[in-house]
C-alpha positions as CSV (number, residue, x, y, z in Angstrom):
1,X,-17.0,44.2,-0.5
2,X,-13.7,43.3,-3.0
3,X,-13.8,47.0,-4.7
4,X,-10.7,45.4,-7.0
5,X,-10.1,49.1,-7.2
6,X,-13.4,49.8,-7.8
7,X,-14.5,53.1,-5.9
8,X,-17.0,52.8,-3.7
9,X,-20.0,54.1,-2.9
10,X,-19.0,57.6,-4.8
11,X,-17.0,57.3,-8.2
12,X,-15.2,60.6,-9.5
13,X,-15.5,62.2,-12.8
14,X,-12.2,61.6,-13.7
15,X,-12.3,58.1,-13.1
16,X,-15.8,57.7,-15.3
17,X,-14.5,59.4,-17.9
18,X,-11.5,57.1,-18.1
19,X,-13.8,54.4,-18.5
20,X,-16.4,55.5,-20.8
21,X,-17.5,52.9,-23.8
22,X,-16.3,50.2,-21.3
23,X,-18.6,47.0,-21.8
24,X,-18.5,46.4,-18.2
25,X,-19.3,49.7,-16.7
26,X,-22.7,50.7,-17.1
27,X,-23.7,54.0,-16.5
28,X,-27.5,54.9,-15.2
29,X,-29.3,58.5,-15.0
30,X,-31.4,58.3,-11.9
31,X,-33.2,61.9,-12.5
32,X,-36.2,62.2,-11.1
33,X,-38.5,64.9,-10.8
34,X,-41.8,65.7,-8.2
35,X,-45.5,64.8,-9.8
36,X,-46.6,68.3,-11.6
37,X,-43.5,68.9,-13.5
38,X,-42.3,67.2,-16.7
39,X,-40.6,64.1,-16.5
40,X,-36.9,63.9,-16.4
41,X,-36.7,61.2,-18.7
42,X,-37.0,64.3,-21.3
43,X,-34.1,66.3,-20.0
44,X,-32.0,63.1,-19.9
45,X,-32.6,62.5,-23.7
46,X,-31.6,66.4,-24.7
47,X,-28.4,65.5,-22.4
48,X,-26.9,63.0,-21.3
49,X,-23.7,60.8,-20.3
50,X,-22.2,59.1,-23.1
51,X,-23.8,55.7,-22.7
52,X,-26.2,56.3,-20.2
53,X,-29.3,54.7,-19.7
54,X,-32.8,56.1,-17.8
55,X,-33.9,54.2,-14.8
56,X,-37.3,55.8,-14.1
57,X,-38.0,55.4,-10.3
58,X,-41.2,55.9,-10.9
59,X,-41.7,53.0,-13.2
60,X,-39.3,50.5,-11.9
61,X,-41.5,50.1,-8.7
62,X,-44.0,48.1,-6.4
63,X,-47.3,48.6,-8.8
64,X,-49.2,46.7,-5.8
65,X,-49.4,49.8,-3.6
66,X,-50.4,53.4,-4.4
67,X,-47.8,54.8,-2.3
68,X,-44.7,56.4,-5.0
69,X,-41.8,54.6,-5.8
70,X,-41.9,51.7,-3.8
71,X,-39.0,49.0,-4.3
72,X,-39.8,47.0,-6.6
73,X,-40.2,43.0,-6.7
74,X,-37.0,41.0,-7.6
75,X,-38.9,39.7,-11.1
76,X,-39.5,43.8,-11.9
77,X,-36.3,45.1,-11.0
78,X,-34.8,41.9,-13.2
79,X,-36.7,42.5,-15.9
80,X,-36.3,46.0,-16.0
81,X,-32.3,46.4,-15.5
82,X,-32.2,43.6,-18.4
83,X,-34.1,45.5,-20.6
84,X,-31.4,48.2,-19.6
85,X,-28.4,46.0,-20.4
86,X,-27.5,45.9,-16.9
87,X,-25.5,42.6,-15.8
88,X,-25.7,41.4,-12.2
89,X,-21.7,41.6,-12.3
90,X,-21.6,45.1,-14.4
91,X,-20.1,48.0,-12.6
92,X,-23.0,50.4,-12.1
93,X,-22.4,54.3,-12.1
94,X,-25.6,56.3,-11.5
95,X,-26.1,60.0,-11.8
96,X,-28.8,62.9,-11.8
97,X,-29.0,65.9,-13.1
98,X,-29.2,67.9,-10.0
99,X,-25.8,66.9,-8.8
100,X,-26.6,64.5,-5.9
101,X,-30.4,63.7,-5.3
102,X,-32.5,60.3,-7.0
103,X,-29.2,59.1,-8.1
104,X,-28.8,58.1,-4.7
105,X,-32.3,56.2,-4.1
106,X,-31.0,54.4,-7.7
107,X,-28.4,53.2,-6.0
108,X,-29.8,52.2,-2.6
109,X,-32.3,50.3,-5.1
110,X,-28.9,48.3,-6.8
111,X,-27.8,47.6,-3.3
112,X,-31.0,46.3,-1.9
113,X,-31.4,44.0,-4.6
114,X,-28.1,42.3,-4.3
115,X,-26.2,44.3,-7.0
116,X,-22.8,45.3,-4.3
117,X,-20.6,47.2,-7.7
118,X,-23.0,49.7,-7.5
119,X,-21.9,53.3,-7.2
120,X,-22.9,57.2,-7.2
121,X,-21.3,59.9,-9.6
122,X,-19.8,62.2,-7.4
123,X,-21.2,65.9,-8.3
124,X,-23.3,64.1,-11.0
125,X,-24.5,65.6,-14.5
126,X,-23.7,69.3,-13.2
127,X,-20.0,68.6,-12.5
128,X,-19.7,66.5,-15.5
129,X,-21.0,69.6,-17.9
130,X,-18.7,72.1,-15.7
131,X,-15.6,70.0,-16.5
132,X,-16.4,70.1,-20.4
133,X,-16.9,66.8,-20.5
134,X,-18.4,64.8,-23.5
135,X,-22.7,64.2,-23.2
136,X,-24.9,62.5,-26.1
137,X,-28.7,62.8,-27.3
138,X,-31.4,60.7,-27.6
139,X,-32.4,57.6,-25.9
140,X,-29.8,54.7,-25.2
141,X,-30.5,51.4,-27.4
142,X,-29.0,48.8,-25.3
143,X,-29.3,45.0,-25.9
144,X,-31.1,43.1,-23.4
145,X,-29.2,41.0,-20.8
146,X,-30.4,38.4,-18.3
147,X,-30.4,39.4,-14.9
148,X,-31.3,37.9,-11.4
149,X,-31.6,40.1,-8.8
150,X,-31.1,38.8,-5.2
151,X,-33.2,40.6,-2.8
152,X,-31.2,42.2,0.8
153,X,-33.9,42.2,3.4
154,X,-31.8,43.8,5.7
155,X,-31.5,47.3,4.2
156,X,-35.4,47.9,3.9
157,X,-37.5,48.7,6.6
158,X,-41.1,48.5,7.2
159,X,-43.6,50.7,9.5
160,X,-43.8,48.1,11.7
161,X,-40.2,48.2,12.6
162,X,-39.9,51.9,12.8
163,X,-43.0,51.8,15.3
164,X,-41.1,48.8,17.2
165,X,-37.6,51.0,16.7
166,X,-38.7,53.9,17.9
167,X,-40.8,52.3,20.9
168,X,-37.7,50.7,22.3
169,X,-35.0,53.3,21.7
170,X,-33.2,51.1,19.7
171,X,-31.2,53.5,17.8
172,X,-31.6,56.4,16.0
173,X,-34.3,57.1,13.2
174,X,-33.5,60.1,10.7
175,X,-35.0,62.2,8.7
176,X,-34.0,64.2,5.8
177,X,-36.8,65.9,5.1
178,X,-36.2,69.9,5.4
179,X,-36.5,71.4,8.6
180,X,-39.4,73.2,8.0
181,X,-41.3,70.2,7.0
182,X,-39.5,68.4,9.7
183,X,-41.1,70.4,12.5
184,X,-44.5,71.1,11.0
185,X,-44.2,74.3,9.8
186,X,-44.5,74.2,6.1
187,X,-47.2,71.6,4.2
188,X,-46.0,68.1,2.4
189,X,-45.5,68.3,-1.2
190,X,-47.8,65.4,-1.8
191,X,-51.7,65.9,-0.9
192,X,-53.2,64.0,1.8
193,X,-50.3,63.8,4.4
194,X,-50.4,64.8,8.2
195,X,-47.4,67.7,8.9
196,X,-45.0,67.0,11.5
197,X,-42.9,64.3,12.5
198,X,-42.4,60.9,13.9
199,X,-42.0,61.0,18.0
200,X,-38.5,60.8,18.7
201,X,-36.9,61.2,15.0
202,X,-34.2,63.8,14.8
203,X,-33.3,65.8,11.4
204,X,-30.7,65.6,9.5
205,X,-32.0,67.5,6.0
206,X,-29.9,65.6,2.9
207,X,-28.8,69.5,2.0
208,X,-27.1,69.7,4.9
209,X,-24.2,66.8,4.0
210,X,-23.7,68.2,0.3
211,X,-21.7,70.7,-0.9
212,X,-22.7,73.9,-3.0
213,X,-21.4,72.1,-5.5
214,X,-23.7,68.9,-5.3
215,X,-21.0,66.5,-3.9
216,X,-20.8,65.4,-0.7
217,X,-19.4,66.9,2.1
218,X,-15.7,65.6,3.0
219,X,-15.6,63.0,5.8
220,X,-14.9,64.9,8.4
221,X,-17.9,67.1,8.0
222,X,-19.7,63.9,7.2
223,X,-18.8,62.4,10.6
224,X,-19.1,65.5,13.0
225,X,-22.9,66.1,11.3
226,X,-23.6,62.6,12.4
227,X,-21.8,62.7,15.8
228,X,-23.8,65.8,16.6
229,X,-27.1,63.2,16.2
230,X,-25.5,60.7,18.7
231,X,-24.3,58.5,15.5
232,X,-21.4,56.4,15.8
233,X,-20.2,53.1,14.5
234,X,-22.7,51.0,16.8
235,X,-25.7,52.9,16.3
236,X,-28.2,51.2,14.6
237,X,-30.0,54.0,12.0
238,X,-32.9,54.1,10.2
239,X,-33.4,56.3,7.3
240,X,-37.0,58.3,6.3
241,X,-37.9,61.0,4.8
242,X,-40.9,62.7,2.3
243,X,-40.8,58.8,-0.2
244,X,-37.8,57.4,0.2
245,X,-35.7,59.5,-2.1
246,X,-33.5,62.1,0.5
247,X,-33.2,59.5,2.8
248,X,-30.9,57.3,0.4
249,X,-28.3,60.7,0.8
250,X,-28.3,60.0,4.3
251,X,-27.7,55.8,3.7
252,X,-25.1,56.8,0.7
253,X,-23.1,59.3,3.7
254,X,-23.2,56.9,6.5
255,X,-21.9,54.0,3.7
256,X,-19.5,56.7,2.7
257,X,-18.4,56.6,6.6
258,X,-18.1,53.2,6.8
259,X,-21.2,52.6,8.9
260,X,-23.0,49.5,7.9
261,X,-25.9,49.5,10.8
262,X,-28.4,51.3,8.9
263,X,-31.5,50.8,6.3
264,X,-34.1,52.8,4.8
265,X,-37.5,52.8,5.6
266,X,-39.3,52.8,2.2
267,X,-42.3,53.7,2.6
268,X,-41.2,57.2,4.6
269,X,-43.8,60.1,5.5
270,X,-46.0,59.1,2.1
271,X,-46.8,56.1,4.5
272,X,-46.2,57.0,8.0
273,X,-48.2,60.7,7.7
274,X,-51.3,59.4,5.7
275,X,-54.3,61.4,6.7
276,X,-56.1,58.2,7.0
277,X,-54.0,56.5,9.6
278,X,-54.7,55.2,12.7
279,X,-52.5,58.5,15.1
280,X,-52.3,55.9,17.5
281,X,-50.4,53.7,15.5
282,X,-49.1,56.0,13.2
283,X,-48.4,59.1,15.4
284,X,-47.2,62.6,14.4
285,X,-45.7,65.2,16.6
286,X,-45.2,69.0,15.3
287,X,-43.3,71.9,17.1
């Protein structure tokens, strides 16, 4: 990528609010919250970035399959980000309000469908209110753009190429989920799901590579976390966790890094742990 000073894939505070009112940097709130619990698209309109528009995960999505926020088609995510006032050559800055969480899947989202000026607000709506900076209320009214998405293949990953990954030893496949969830111990948020784990996955919970404060972790940190999972520059990575959300933190670290061999299976645990599955295609393994 030509950042043309552009920072990439984590802006800073102080260089958003340098560039607030801006026509070409857009700025996104990627908050998202668990099913049960009021949506954040009400917390973003008490609060928000100057600017900023709501990209609802939930909506923006694959309406073809029941399984949560699923990428979306190229037409959807076109017509949506349009509707947003989004250009294919705007720089994008996405946030949430938990520091560093969905912004991240947001952003994956960008990447996967073409849109490379894409980047994540470093400490997100938390840092932004610590530092006293200006927010607005209400919903954004921008004016609709044209956009064309174009549609990265090679940052998505199916089930069938996890089962084929794994089979072979090809690399490494992580997973953010927490530990506890990781090894079996504690239930899956969402009904209907196995416990446990892939066969061979290791753990790397998202928590783990951010900072009290919600930013991530310096690089150094970043890199020995990784190195203690047997990833280096060549490894090929895949990325899973609960839906698809945590396991963007690990894509957003490694891109962070400079690793480029990795990609995020979408369709995470929601798919892989079904209850109805097949165990032998589909297997689970607890502690």
């Amino acid at each position: 990528m030509n950042n043309d000073e552009f920072p990439y894939p984590l802006a800073a505070t102080d260089w958003l609010a340098a560039r607030l009112g801006e026509p070409a940097v857009k700025i996104v709130d990627g908050s998202w919250r668990m099913p049960g619990v009021a949506p954040a698209r009400l917390d973003h309109e008490e609060r928000r970035i100057p600017g900023a528009v709501f990209f609802d995960i939930d909506a923006i999505a694959d309406k073809t399959t029941s399984l949560p926020h699923m990428l979306p088609s190229a037409a959807e995510f076109s017509e949506a980000v349009g509707a947003l006032g989004i250009a294919p050559g705007d720089d994008v800055i996405i946030y949430d309000d938990q520091g560093l969480f969905s912004a991240a899947r947001v952003w994956w989202t960008f990447r996967a469908m073409g849109h490379e000026r894409a980047s994540v607000l470093d400490g997100g709506l938390p840092k932004w209110l610590r530092e006293g900076r200006p927010v607005e209320t209400g919903p954004a009214a921008p004016a609709r753009v044209e956009y064309r998405a174009a549609p990265r293949a090679d940052l998505v990953r199916t089930s069938d190429d996890v089962r084929a990954f794994l089979n072979d030893a090809r690399g490494v496949v992580l997973d953010a989920r927490p530990a506890p969830r990781f090894k079996g111990e504690a239930p899956e948020p969402r009904p209907g799901l196995r416990p446990g784990r892939m066969p061979g996955a290791i753990n790397l919970p998202h928590a783990l590579l951010l900072r009290d404060s919600g930013e991530l972790r310096p690089l150094h940190e970043l890199a020995r976390l990784f190195h203690d999972r047997d990833v280096h520059a060549e490894t090929d990575v895949i990325a899973t966790c609960g839906s698809g959300v945590t396991a963007a933190v690990i894509v957003l670290a490694l891109e962070r890094l400079g690793h480029r061999r990795h990609a995020l299976y979408d369709g995470s645990w929601a798919e892989w742990g079904a209850q109805t599955n097949d165990p032998v295609r589909f297997p689970a393994i607890t502690d």
